[in-house]
ZAGU-603484 format. One record per residue: residue number from 1; x negated, y, z of N, C-alpha, C in turn. Coordinates in Angstrom, 2 decimals, decimal comma, padded with zeros to 5 digits. Atoms other than C-alpha are relative to their C-alpha. Layout:
+-----+---------+---------+---------+---------+---------+---------+---------+---------+---------+
|   i |    n_c1 |    n_c2 |    n_c3 |   ca_c1 |   ca_c2 |   ca_c3 |    c_c1 |    c_c2 |    c_c3 |
+-----+---------+---------+---------+---------+---------+---------+---------+---------+---------+
| NUM |       X |       Y |       Z |       X |       Y |       Z |       X |       Y |       Z |
...
+-----+---------+---------+---------+---------+---------+---------+---------+---------+---------+
This chain:
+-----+---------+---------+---------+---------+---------+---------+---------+---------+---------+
|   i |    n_c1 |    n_c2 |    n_c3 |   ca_c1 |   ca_c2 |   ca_c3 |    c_c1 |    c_c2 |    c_c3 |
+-----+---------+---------+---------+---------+---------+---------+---------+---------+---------+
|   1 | -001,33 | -000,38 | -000,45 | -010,72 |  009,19 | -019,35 |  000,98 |  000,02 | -001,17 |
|   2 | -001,01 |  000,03 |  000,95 | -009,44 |  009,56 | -022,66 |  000,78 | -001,32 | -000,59 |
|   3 |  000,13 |  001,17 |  000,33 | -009,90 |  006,07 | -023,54 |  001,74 | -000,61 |  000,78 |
|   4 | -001,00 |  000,19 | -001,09 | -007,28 |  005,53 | -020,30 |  001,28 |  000,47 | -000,76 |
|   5 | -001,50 | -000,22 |  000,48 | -004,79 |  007,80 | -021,41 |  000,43 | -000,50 | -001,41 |
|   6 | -000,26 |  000,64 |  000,94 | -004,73 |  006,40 | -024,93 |  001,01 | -000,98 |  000,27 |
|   7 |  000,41 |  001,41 | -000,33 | -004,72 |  002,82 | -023,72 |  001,89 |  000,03 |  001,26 |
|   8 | -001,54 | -000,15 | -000,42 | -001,33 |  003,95 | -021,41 |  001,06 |  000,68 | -000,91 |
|   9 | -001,26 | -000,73 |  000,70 |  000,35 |  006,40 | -024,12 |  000,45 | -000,90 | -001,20 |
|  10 | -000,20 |  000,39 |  000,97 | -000,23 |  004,32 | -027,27 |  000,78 | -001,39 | -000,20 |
|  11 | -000,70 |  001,03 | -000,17 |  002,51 |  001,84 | -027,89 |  000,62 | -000,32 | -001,56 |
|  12 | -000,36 | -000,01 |  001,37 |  003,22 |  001,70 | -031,64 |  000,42 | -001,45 | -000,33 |
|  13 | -000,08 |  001,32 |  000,03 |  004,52 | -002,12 | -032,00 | -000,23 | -000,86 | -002,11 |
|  14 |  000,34 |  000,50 |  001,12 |  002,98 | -002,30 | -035,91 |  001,53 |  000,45 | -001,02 |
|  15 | -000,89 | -000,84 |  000,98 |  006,60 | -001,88 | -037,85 |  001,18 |  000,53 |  000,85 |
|  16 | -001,16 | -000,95 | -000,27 |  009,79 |  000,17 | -037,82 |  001,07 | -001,25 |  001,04 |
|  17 | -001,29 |  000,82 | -000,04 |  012,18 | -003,03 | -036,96 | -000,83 | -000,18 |  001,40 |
|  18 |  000,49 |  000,44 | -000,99 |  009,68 | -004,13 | -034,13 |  000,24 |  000,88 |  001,46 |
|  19 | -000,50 | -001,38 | -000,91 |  009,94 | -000,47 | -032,47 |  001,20 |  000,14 |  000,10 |
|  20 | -001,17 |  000,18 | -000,13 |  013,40 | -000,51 | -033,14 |  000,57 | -001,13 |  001,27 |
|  21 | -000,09 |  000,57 | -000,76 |  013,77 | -003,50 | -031,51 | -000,19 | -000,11 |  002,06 |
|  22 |  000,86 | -000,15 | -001,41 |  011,55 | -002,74 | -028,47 |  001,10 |  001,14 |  000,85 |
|  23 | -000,22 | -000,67 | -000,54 |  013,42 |  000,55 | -028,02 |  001,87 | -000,48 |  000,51 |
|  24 | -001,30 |  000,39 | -000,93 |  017,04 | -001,33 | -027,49 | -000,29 | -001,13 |  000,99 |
|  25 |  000,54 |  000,89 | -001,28 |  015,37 | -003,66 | -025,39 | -000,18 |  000,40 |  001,05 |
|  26 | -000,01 | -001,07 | -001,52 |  014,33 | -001,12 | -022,71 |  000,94 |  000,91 |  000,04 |
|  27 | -001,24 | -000,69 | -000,26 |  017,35 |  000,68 | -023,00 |  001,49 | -001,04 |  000,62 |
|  28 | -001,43 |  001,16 | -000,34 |  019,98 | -002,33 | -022,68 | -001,53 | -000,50 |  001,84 |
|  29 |  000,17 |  000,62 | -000,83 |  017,57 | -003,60 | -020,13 | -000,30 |  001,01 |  001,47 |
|  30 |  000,08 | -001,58 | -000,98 |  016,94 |  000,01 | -017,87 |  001,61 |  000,17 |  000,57 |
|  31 | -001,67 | -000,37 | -000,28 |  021,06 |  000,45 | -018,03 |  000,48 | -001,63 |  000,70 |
|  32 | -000,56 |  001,30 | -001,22 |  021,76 | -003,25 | -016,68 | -000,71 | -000,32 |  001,70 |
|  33 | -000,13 |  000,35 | -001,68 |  019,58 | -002,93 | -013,58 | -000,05 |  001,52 |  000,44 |
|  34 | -001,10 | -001,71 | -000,80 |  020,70 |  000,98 | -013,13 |  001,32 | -000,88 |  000,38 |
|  35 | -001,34 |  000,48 | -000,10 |  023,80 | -000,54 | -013,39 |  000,47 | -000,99 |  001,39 |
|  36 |  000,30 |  000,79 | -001,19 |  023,38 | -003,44 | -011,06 | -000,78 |  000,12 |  001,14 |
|  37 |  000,63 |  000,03 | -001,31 |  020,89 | -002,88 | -008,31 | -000,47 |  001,53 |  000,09 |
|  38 | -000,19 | -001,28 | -000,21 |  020,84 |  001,04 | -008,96 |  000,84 |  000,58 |  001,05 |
|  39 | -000,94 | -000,66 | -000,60 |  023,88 |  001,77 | -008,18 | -000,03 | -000,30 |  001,29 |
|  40 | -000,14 | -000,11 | -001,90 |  023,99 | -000,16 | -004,39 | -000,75 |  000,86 |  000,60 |
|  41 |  000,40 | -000,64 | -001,25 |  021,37 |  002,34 | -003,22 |  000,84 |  000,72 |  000,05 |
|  42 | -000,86 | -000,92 | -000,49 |  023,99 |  004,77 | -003,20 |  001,09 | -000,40 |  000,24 |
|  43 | -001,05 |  000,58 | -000,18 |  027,33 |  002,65 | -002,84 | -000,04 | -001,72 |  000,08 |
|  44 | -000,36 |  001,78 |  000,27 |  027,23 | -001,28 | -001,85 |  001,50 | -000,51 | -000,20 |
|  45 | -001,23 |  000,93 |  000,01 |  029,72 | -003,67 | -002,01 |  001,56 |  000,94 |  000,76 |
|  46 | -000,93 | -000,73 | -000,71 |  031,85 | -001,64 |  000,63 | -000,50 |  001,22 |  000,48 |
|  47 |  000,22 | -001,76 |  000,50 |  030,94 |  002,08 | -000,32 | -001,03 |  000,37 |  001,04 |
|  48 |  001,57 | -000,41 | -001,11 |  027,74 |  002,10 |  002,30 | -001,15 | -000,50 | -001,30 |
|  49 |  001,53 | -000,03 |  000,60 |  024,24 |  001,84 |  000,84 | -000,66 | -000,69 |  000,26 |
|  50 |  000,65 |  001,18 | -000,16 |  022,41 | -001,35 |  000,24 | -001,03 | -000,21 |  001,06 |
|  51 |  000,92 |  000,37 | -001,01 |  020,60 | -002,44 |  003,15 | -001,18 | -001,12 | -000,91 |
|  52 |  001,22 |  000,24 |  001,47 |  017,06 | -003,26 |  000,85 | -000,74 | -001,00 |  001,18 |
|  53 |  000,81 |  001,01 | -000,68 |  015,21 | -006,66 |  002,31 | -001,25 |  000,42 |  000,17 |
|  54 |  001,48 | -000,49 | -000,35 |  011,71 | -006,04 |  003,88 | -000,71 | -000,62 |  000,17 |
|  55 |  000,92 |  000,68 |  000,18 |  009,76 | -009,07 |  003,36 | -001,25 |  000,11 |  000,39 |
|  56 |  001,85 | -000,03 | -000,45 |  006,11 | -007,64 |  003,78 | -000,08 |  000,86 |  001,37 |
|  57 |  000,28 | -000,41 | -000,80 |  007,03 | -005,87 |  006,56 | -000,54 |  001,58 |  000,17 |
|  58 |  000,58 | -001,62 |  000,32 |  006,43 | -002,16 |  005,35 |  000,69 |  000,88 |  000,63 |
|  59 | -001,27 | -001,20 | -000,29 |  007,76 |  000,78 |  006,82 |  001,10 | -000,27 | -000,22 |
|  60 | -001,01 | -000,21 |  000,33 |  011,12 |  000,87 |  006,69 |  000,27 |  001,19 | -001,32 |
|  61 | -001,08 | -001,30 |  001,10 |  011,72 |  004,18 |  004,51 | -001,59 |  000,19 | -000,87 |
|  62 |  000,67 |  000,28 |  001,44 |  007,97 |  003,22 |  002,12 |  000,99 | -001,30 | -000,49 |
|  63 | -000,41 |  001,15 |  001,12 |  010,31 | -000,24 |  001,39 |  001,09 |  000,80 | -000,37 |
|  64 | -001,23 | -001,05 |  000,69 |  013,31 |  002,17 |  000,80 | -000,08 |  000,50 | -001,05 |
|  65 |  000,27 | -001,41 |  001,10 |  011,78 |  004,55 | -001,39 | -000,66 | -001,10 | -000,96 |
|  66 |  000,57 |  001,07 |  001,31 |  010,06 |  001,74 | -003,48 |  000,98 | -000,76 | -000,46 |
|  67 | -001,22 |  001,18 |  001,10 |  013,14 | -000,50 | -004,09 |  000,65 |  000,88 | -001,10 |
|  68 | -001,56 | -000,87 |  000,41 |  015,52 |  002,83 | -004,22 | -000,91 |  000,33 | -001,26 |
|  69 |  000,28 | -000,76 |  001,17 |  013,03 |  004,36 | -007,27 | -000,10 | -001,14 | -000,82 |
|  70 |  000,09 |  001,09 |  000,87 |  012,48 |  000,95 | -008,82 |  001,37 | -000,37 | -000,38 |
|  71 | -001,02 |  000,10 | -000,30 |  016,12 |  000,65 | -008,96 |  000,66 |  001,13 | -000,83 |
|  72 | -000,91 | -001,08 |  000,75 |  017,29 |  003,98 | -010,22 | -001,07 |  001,58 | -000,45 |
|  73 |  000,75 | -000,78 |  000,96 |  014,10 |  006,45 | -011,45 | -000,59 | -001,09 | -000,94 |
|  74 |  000,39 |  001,27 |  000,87 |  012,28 |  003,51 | -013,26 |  000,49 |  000,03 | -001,14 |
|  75 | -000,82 |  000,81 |  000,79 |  015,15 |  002,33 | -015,00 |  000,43 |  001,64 | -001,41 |
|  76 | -000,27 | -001,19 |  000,64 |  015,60 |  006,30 | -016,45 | -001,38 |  000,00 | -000,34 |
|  77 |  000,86 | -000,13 |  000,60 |  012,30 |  006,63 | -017,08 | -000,76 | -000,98 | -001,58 |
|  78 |  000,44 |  001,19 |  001,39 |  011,92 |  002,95 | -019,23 |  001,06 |  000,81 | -001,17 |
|  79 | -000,98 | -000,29 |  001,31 |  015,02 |  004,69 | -021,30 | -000,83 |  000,93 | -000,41 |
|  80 |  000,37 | -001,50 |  000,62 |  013,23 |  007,99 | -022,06 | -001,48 | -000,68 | -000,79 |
|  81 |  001,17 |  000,12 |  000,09 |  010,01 |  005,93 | -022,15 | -000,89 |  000,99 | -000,19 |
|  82 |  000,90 | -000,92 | -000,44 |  008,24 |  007,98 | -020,47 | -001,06 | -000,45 |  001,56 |
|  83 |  001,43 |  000,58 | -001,13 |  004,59 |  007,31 | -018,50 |  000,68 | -001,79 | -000,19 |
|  84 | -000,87 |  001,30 |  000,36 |  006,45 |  003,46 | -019,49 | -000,68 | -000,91 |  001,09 |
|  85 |  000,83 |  001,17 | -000,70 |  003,34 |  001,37 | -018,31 | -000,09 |  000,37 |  002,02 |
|  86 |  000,08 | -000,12 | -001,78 |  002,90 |  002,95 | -015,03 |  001,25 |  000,27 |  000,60 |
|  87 | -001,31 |  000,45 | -000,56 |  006,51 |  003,12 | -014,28 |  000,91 | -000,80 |  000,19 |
|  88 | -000,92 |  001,38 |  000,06 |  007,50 | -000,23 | -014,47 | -000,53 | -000,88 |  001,46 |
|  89 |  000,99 |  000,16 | -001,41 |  004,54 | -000,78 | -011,61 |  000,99 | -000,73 |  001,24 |
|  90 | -000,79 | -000,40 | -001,13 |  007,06 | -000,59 | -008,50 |  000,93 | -000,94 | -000,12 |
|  91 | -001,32 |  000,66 | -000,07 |  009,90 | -002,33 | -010,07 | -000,83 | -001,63 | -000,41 |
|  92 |  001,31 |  001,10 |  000,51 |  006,92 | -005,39 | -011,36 |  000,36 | -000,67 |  001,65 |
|  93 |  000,30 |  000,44 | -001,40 |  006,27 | -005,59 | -007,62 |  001,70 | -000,05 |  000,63 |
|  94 | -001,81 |  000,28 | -000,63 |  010,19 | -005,31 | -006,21 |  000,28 | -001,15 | -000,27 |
|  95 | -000,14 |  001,02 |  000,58 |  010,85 | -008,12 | -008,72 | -000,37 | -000,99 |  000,22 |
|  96 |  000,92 |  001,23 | -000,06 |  008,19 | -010,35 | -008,37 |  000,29 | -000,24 |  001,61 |
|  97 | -000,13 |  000,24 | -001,17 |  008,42 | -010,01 | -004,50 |  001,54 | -000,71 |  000,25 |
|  98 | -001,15 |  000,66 |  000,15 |  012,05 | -010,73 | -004,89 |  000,60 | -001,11 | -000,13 |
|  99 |  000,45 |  001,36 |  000,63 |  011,08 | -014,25 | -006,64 | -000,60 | -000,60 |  001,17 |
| 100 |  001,11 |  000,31 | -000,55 |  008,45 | -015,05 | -005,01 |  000,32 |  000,00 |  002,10 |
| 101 | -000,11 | -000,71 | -001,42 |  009,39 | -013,72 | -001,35 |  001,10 | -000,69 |  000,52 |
| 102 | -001,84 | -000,32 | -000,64 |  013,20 | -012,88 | -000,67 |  000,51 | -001,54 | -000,38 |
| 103 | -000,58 |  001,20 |  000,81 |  014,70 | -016,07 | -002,97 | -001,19 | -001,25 |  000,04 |
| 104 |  000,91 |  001,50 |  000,98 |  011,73 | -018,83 | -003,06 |  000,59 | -000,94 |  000,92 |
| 105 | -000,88 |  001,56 | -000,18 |  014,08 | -021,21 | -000,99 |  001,29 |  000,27 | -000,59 |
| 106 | -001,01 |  000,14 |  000,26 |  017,28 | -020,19 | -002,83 |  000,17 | -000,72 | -001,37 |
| 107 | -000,12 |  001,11 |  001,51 |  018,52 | -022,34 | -005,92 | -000,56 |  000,85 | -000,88 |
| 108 |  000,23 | -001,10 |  001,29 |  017,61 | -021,08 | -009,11 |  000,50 |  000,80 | -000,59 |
| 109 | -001,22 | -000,84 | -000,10 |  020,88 | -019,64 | -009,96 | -000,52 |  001,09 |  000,56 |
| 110 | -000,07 | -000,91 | -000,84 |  019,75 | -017,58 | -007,50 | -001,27 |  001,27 | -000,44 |
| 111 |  001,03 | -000,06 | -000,04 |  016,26 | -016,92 | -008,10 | -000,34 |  000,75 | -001,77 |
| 112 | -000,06 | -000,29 |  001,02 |  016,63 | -016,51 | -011,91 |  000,03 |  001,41 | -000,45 |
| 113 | -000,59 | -001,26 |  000,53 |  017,71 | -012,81 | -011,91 | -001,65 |  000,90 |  000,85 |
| 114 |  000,92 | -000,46 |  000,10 |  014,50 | -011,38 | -010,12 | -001,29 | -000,24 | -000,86 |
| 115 |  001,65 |  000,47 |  001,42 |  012,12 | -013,79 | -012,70 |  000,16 |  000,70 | -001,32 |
| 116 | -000,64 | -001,21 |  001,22 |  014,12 | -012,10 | -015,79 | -000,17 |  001,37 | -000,14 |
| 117 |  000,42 | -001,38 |  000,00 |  013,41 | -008,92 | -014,69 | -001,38 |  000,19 |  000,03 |
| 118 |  001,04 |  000,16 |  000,07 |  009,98 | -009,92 | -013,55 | -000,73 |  000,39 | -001,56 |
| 119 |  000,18 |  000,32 |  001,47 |  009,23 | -011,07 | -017,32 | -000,21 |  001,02 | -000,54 |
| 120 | -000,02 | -001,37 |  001,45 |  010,67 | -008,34 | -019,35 | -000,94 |  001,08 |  000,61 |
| 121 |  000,77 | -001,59 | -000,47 |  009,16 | -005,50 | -016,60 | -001,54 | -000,32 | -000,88 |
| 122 |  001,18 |  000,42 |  000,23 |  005,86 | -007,37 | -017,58 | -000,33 | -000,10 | -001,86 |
| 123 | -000,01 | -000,07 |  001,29 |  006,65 | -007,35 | -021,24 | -000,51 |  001,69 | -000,15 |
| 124 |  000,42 | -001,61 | -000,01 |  006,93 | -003,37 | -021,12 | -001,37 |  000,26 |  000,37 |
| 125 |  001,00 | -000,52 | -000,53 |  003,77 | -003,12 | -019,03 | -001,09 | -000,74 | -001,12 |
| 126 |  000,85 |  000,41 |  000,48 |  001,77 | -005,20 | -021,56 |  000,34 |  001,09 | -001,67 |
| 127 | -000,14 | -000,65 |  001,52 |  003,32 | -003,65 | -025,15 |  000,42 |  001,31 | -000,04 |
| 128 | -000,97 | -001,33 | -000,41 |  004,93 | -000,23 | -023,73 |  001,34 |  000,31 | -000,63 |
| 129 | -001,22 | -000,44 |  000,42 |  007,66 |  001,47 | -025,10 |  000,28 | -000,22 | -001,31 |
| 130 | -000,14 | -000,19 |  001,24 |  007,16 |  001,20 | -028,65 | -000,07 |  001,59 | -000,56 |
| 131 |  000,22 | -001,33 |  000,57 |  006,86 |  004,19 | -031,10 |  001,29 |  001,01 |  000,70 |
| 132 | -001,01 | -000,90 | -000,57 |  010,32 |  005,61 | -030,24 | -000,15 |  000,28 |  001,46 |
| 133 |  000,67 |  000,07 | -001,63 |  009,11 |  006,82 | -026,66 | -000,13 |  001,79 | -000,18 |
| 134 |  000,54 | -001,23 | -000,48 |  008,26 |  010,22 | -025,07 | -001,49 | -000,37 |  000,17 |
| 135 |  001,34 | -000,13 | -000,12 |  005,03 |  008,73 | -024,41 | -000,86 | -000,09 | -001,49 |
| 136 |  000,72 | -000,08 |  001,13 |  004,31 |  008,28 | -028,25 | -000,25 |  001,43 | -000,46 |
| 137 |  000,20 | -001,90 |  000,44 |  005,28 |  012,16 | -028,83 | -001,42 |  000,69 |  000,84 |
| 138 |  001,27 | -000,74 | -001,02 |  002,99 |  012,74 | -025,79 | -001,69 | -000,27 | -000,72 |
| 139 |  000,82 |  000,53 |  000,59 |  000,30 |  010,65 | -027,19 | -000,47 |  000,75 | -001,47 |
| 140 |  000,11 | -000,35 |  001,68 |  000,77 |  011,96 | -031,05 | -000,35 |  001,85 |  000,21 |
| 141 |  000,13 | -001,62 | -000,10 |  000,73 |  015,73 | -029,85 | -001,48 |  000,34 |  000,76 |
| 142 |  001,36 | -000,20 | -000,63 | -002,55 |  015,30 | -027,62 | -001,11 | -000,50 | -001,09 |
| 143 |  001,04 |  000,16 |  000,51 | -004,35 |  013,02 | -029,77 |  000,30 | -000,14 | -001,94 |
| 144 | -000,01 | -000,77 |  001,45 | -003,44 |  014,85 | -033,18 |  000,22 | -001,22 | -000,96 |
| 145 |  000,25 |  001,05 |  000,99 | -002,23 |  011,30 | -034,73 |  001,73 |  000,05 | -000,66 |
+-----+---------+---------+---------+---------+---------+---------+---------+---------+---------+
């Protein structure tokens, strides 16, 4: 079990510039889709609340609650980097379904903005947050490093 939580907290990317790097990366990239596909769950286009595509056919209010947190807790949690790897999960799957699903007959133009997110979510979930993180403090305070 410990092995686990390690293996999710430890994200150290080797030097200072790399972590640096990592940590404006999930911050510029958390605040552009808060920004963009955050904000419609609570205000669309004309001040109602994004009507969220349902592709697989899920519940109505489990595809709600999975776009709406992938969308706007996620995107707060990649900034704080916090739990990083398992909170990118949700928005991985939104994304990719998005690609893959919603857009795979629309141009690429089109299609481009759920693979981009795809990508990077999948970047985070493979390297995490980097040192600057809540999950490194979490990590460094449990396993005394």
């Amino acid at each position: 079990m410990n092995d686990i939580i390690k293996h999710l907290l430890y994200s150290d990317l080797g030097t200072p510039v790399a972590n640096w790097a990592m940590f404006a990366f999930r911050i510029l990239l958390a605040v552009e889709l808060f920004r963009v596909h955050g904000m419609k769950k609570f205000r669309g286009n004309d001040g109602k609340p994004e009507v969220v595509p349902n592709p697989l056919g899920l519940p109505q209010a489990i595809n709600n609650l999975v776009a709406t947190l992938s969308d706007t807790v996620v995107p707060l949690m990649v900034i704080l980097g916090l739990c990083t790897r398992v909170a990118v999960l949700p928005t991985i799957g939104v994304t990719a379904v998005g690609y893959f699903v919603v857009h795979r007959h629309d141009s690429i133009e089109v299609r481009d903005v759920p693979y981009v997110y795809t990508i990077c979510f999948l970047l985070l979930l493979a390297t995490g947050p980097g040192s600057i993180s809540f999950d490194q403090l979490i990590f460094n305070h449990f396993f005394n490093i």
